[in-house]
C-alpha positions as CSV (number, residue, x, y, z in Angstrom):
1,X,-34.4,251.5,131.2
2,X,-31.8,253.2,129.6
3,X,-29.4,253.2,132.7
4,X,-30.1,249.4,132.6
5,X,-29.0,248.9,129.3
6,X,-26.0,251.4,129.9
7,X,-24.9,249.2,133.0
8,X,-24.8,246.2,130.7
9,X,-23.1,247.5,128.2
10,X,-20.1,248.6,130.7
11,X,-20.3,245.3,132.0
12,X,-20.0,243.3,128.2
13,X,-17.0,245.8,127.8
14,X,-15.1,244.8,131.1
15,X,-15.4,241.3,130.3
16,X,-14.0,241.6,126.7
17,X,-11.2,243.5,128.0
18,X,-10.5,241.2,130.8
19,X,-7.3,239.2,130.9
20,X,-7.0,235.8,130.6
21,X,-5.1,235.5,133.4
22,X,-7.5,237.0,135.6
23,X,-9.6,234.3,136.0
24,X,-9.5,230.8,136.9
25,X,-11.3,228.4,135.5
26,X,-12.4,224.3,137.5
27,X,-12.0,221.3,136.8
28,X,-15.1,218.7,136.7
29,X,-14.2,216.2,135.0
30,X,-11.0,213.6,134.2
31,X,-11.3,211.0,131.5
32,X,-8.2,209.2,130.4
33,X,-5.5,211.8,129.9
34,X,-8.2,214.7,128.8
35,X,-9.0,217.3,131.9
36,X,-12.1,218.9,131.2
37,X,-12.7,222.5,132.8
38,X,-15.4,225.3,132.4
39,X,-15.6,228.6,134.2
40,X,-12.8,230.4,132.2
41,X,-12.1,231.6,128.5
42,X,-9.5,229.8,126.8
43,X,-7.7,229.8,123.5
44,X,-6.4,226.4,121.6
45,X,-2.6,225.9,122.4
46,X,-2.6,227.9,125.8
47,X,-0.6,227.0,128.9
48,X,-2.6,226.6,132.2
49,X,-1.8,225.0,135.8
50,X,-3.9,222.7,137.4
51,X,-3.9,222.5,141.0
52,X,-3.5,218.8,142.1
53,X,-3.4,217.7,146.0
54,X,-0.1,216.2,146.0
55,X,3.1,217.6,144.2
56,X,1.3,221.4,143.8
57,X,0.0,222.5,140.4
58,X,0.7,220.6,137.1
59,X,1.2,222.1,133.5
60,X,-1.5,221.2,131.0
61,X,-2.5,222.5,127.3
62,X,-5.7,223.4,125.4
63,X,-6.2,220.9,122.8
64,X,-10.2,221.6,122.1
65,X,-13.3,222.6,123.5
66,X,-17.2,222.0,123.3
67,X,-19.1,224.9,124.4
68,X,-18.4,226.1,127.4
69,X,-16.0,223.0,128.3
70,X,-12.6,223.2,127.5
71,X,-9.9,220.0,126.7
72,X,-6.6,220.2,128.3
73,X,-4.0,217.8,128.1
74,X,-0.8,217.4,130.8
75,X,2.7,217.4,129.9
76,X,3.5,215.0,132.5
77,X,1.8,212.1,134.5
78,X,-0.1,213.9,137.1
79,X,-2.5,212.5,140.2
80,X,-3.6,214.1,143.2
81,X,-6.4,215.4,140.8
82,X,-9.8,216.5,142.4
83,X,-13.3,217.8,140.9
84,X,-13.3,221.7,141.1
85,X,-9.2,222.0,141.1
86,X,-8.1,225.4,140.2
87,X,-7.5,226.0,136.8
88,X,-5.3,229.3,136.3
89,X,-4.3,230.3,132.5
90,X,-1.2,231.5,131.2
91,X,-0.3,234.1,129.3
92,X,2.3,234.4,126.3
93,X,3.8,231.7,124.3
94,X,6.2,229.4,125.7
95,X,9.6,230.7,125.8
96,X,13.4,228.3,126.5
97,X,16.7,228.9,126.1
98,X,18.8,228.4,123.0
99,X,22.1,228.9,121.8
100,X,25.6,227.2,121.9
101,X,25.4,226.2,125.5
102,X,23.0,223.5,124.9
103,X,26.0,221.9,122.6
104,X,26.5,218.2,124.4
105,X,23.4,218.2,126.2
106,X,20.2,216.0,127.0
107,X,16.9,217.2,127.5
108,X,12.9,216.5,127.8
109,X,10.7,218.2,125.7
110,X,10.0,220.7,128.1
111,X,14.0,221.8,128.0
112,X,14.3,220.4,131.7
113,X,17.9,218.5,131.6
114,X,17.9,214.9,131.8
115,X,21.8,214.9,131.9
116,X,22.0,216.1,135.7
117,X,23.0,218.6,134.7
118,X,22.2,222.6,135.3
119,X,19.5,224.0,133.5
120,X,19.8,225.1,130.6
121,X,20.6,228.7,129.7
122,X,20.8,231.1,127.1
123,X,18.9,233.2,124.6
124,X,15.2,232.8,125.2
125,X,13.5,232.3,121.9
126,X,9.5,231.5,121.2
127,X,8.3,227.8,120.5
128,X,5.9,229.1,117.9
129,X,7.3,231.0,115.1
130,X,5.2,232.5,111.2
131,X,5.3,230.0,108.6
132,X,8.2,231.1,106.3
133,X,7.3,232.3,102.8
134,X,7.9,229.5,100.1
135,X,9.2,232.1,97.8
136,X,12.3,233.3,100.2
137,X,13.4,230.2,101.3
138,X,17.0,229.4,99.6
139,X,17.4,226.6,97.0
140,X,18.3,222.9,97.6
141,X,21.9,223.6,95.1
142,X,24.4,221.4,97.2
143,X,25.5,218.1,98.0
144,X,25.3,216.9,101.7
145,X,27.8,214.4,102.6
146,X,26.5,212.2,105.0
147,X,29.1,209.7,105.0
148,X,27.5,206.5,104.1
149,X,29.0,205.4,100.3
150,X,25.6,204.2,98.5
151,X,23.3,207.2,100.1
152,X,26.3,209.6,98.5
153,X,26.9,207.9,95.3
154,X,23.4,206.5,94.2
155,X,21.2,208.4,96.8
156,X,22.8,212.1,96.9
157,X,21.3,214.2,99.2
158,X,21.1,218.1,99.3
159,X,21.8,221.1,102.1
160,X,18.4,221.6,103.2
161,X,16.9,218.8,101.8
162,X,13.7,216.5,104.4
163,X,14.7,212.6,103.9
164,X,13.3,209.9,105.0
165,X,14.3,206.6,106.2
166,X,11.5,203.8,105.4
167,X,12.5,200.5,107.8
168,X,10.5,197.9,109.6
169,X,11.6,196.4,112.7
170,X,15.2,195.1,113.2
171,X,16.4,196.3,109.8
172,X,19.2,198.3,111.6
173,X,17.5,201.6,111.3
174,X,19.4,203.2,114.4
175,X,22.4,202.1,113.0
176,X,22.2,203.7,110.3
177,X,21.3,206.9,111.3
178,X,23.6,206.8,113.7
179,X,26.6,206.7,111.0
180,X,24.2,209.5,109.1
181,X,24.9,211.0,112.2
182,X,28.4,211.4,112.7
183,X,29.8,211.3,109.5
184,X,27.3,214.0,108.2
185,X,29.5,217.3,107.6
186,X,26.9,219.5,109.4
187,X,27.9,221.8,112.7
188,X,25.0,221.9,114.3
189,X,23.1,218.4,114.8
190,X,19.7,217.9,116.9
191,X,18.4,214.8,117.7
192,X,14.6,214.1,118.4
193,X,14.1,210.9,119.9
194,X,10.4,210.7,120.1
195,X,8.0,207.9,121.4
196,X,10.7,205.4,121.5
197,X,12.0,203.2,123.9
198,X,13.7,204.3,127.2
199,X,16.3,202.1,126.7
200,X,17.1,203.3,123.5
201,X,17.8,207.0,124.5
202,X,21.2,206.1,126.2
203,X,22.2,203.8,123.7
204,X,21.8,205.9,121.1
205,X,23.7,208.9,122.4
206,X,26.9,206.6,124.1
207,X,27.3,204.0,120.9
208,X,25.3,205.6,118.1
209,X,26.3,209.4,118.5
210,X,29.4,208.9,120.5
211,X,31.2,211.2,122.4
212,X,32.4,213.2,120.0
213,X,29.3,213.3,118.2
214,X,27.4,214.5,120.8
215,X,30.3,217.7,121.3
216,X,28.3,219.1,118.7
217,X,24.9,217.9,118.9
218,X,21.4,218.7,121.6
219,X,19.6,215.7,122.2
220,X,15.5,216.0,122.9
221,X,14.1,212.9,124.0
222,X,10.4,212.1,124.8
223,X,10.0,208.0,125.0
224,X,7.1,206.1,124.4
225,X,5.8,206.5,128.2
226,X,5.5,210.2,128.2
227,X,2.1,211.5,127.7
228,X,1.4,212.5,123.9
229,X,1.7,216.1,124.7
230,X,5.2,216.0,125.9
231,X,6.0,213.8,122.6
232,X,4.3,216.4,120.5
233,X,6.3,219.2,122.2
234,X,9.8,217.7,122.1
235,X,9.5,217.2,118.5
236,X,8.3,221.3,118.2
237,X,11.3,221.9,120.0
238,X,13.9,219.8,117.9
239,X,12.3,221.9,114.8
240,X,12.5,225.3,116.7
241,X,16.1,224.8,118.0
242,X,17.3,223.7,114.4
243,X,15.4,227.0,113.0
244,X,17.5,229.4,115.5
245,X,20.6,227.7,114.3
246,X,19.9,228.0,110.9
247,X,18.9,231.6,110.8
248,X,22.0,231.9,112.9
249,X,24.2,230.6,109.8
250,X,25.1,227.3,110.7
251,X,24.7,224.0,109.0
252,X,22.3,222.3,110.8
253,X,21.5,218.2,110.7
254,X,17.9,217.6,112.1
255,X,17.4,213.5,113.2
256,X,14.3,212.6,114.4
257,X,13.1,209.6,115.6
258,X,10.5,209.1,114.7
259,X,8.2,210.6,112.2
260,X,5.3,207.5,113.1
261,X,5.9,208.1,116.8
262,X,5.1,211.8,116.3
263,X,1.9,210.7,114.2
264,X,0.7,207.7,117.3
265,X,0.9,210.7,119.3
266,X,-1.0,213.5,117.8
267,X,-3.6,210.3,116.8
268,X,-4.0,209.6,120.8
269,X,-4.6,213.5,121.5
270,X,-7.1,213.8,118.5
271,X,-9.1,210.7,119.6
272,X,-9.0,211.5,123.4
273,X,-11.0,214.7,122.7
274,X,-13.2,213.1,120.4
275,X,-12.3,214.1,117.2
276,X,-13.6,210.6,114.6
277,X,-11.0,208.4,113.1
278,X,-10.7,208.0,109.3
279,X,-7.8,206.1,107.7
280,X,-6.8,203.0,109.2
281,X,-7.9,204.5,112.9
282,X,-5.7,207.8,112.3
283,X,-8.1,211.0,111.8
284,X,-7.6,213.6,109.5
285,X,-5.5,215.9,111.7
286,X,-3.0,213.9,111.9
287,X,-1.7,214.4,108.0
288,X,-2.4,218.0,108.9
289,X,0.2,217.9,111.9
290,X,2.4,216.0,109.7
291,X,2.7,218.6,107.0
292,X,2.8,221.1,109.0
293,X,5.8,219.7,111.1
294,X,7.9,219.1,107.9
295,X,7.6,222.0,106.7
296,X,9.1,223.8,109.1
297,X,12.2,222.1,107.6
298,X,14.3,222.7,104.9
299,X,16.4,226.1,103.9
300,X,15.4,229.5,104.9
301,X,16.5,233.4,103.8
302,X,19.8,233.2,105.8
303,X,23.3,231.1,104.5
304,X,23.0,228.4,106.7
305,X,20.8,225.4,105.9
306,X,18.3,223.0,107.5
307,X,18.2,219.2,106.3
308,X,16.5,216.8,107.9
309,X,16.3,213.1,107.8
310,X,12.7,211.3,109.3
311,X,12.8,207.7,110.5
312,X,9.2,206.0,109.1
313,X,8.2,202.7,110.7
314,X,6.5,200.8,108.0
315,X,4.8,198.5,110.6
316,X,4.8,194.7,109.5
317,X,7.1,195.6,106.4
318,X,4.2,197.4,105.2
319,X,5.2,200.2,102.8
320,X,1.6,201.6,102.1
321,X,0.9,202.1,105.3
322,X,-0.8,205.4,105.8
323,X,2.1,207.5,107.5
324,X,4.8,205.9,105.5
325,X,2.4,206.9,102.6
326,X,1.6,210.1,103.5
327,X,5.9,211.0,104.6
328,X,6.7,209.9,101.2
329,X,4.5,212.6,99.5
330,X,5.9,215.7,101.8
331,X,9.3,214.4,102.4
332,X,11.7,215.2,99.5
333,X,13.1,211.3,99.0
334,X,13.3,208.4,101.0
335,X,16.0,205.3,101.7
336,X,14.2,202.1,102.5
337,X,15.4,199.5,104.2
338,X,15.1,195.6,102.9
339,X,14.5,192.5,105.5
340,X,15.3,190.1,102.9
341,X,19.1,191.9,102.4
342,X,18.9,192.8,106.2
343,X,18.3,188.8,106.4
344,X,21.2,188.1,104.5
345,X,23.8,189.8,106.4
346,X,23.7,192.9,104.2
347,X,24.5,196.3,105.9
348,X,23.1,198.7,105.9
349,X,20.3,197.1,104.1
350,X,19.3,199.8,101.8
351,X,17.2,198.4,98.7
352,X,18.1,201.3,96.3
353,X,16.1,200.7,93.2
354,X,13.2,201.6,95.6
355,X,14.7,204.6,97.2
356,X,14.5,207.7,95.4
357,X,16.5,211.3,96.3
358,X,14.3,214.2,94.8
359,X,16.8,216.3,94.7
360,X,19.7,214.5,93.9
361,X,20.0,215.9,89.5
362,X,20.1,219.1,91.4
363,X,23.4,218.9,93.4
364,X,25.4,216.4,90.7
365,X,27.0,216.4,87.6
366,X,25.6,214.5,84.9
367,X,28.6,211.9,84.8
368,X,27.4,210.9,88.4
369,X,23.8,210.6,87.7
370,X,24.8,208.3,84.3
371,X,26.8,206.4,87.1
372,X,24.2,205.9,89.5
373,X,21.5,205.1,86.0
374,X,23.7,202.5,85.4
375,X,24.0,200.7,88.7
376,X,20.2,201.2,89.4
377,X,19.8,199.0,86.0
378,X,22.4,196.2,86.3
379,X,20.8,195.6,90.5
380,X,17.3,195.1,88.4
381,X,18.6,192.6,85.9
382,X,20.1,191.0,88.4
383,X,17.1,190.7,90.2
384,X,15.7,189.2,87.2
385,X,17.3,186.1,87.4
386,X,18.5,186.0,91.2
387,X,16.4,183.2,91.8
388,X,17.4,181.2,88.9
389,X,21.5,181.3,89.7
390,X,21.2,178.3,91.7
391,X,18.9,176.1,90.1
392,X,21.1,176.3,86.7
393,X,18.2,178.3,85.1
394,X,20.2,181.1,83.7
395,X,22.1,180.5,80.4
396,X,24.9,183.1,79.9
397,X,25.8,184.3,76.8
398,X,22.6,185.2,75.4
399,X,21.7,189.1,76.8
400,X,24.6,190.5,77.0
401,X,23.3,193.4,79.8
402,X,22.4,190.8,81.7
403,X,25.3,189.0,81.5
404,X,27.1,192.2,82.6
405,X,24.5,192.1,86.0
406,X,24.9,188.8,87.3
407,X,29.2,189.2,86.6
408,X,29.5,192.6,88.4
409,X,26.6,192.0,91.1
410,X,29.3,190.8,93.6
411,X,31.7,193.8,93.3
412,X,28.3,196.4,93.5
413,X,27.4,194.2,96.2
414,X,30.9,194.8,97.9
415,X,30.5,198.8,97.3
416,X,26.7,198.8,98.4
417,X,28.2,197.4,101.8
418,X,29.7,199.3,104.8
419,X,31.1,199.0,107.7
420,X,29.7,200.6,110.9
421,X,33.2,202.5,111.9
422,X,33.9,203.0,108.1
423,X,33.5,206.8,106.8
424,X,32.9,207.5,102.8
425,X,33.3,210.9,101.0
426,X,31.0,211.8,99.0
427,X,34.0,212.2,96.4
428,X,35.7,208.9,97.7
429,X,32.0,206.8,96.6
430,X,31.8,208.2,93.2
431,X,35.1,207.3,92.5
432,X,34.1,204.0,93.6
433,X,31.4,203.9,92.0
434,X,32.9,204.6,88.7
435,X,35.6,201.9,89.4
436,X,32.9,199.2,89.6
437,X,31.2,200.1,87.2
438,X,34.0,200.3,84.5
């Protein structure tokens, strides 16, 4: 009995000492984009390939189990699937290239080129890194110019500060942050363009970004017919690449496009392996991803900086919806967009008495913050009485503030206004500032 029990115990000890790798797991069942398989231990977040009988075996991901089962996810569209496909685990985290190489390229979100060009090389870094400690990261002390004369003079952002851009559909979001883009005096600039359209990922790099833009920028794009996997991973990426060029000293510009896509896909993973919806159909680990993606943001322990600016979709010009509500308590300000001065010809079309920069009393002077005070109060009065200007409902000469609004509302008007081509300094927009404002 006792040589029984001695056998057993050797065995138990084998199998806790046995590598992953060692065994292969099989795959019984398929349901939607979620590959079930059982036969194998495997760990949340691992790397696996799936044998498939048509272009040879297919990357995947652990995004859950039950039991015995495990949940993997593809990177890519896969067929040629079959019930009891090998399923052969990976070791290590995933490791890609980085460095100054990558400079004027295009790539998935598995840092395959989509450029034509050779594959990328370099330093080979790790896609997951340790949270940074909150206490070592640098302070948010100065002004990032990005260019664009309201955002600098009423809106002032900060080196390694997370904004982001609030906007429904049409409001000339792209635009915008393709200005942000080039104008913004950063030397490093990634671009995530995540879940959105095809289409959109050439025209943004040849007329928002430009050719000179892109010089010094690395492009990641995963659109909206990838699988939510690769979606989730390009925008990792984007993060991990602007981390190694921050701790390398540089100035980095992080742009990604967008925050809601990122959220639609972690929502379609999350549902596909059953986990229950909760707010307006998105479940709880969603907000989690969310955080947790921000966060990896913002300054760190070295002299370069990390600032990064979020697109939000408010869907249907809805500002509470629950990712534009949820991005505007982790990021650290946000610049929304207006239809109705988007539908007047107004570009861009930024409505700033509801766009706030959290930062912005920590990288001016006082003189500018009285300045942009002051604006911020004459656009409300103004707004007070819009409606009345052409119906002969306001009598001037009785509020003398308000007389002040509706006479200088053209000239702020004017300065609030910018031309697509047209570059602002952050010291050129106070100035101008101050001049209309007397």
């Amino acid at each position: 009995m006792s040589e029984l029990a001695s056998r057993l115990s050797r065995v138990a000890g084998n199998l806790d000492n046995l590598h992953l790798g060692d065994v292969a797991g099989r795959l019984v069942r398929v349901t939607g984009l979620t590959l079930e398989v059982v036969g194998c231990r495997l760990v949340i977040g691992q790397r696996c390939e799936v044998d498939t009988k048509d272009n040879g075996p297919v990357l995947a991901e652990v995004v859950g189990f039950d039991r015995d089962t495990a949940f993997l996810m593809p990177y890519r569209p896969i067929s040629g699937l079959y019930s009891g496909a090998a399923v052969r685990p990976l070791e290590g985290d995933w490791l890609f290239p980085a460095g100054q190489q990558l400079l004027g390229r295009v790539f998935d979100g598995l840092m395959q080129p989509l450029d034509g060009l050779a594959p990328a090389q370099g330093e080979l870094i790790a896609l997951h890194t340790t949270p940074l400690n909150p206490m070592r990261r640098k302070l948010v002390d100065q002004p990032l110019d990005v260019g664009v004369r309201s955002i600098n003079a009423l809106l002032t952002p900060g080196k390694g500060q997370r904004l982001g851009l609030f906007a429904g559909a049409g409001l000339g979001k792209s635009v915008l942050l393709g200005m942000m883009t080039r104008y913004t005096r950063a030397s490093i600039v990634i671009v995530g363009l995540i879940g959105e359209r095809g289409r959109e990922v050439r025209e943004f790099i040849e007329q928002a970004l430009g050719e000179e833009g892109l010089k010094r920028a690395v492009v990641i794009a995963a659109p909206a017919d990838q699988p939510p996997l690769l979606r989730l991973r390009a925008a990792e990426v984007c993060h991990r690449l602007a981390e190694y060029f921050r701790d390398q000293g540089e100035d980095v510009l992080l742009l990604m496009d967008s925050f809601t896509r990122y959220a639609q896909a972690q929502r379609e993973l999350a549902l596909a392996i059953g986990e229950p919806p909760a707010t307006r159909g998105y479940p709880p680990s969603v907000f989690t991803s969310l955080t947790r993606l921000a966060e990896r943001s913002g300054n760190g322990q070295s002299n370069g900086s990390l600032s990064a600016i979020y697109t939000v979709l408010a869907e249907g010009d809805d500002q509470h919806d629950p990712i534009a509500d949820s991005a505007r308590s982790i990021l650290d300000g946000h610049v929304v967009l207006s239809r109705e001065l988007a539908e007047a010809g107004h570009f861009p079309a930024i409505d700033i008495n509801a766009s706030v920069s959290r930062v912005m009393n920590q990288v001016t002077d006082k003189h500018q913050q009285q300045l942009a005070q002051r604006c911020r109060l004459l656009l409300s009065r103004y707004q007070q009485v819009k409606e009345l200007l052409p119906l002969g409902g306001y009598q001037p000469g009785q509020d003398p503030e308000l007389d002040m609004a509706v006479g200088r509302y053209p000239k702020l008007a004017a300065f609030l206004q910018q031309d697509v081509l047209e570059s602002a300094s952050l010291e050129a927009s106070v100035d101008a500032l101050s001049e209309v404002l007397g």
